[in-house]
C-alpha positions as CSV (number, residue, x, y, z in Angstrom):
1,X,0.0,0.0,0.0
2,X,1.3,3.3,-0.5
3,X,1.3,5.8,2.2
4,X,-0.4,9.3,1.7
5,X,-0.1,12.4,3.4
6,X,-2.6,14.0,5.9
7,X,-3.4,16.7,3.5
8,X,-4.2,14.5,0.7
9,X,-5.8,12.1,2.8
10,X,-7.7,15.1,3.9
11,X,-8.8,15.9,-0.3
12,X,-9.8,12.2,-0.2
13,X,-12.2,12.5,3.0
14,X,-13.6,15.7,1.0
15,X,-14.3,14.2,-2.5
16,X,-16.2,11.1,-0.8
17,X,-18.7,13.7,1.3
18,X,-17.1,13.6,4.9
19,X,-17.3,17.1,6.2
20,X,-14.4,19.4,8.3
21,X,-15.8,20.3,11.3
22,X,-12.9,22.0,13.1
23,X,-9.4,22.0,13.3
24,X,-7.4,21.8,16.1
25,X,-3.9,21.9,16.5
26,X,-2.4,19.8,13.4
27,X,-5.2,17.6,13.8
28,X,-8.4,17.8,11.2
29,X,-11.9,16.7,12.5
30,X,-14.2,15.3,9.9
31,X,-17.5,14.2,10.4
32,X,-20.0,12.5,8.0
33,X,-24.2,13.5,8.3
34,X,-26.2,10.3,9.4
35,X,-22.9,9.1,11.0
36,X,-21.8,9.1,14.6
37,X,-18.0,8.1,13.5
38,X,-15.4,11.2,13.5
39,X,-12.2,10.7,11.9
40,X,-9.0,13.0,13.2
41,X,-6.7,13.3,10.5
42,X,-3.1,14.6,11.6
43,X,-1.6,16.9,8.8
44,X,2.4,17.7,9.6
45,X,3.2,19.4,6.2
46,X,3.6,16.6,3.5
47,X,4.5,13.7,5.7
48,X,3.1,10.3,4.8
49,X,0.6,8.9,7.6
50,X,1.6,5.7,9.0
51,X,0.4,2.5,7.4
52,X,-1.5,1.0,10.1
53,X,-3.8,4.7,10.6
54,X,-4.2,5.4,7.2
55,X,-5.7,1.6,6.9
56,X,-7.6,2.4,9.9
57,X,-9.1,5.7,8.5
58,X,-10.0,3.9,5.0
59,X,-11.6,1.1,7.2
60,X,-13.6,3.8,8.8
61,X,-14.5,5.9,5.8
62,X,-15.6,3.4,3.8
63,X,-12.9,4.3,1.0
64,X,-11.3,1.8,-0.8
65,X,-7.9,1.6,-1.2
66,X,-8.1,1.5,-4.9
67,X,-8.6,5.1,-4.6
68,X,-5.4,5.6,-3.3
């Protein structure tokens, strides 16, 4: 799998209709209507997220990793 970065990541979350509901820190809140998940998405400049979260987040988010 290849790892992303939070700010794309973040694009991803956006295209597929999950919401930014605040920002805090480095750290992005998204939320999705009809949906009590949130998912916190670190953003540190271009650095790739770490394998294991970002296949949590997909899992979450229902994206598929063909998306990638």
């Amino acid at each position: 799998m290849k790892a992303i970065s939070g700010k794309r990541f973040c694009r991803l979350l956006e295209k597929n209709g999950w919401e930014l509901k605040r920002i805090k820190g480095s750290h992005h809140i998204y939320t999705k209507s009809g949906s009590p998940l949130r998912i916190s998405v670190p953003v540190h400049g271009n650095k790739p997220l770490k394998v294991g979260l970002q296949n949590h987040f997909l899992k979450i988010s229902g994206i598929d990793e063909v998306e990638l």
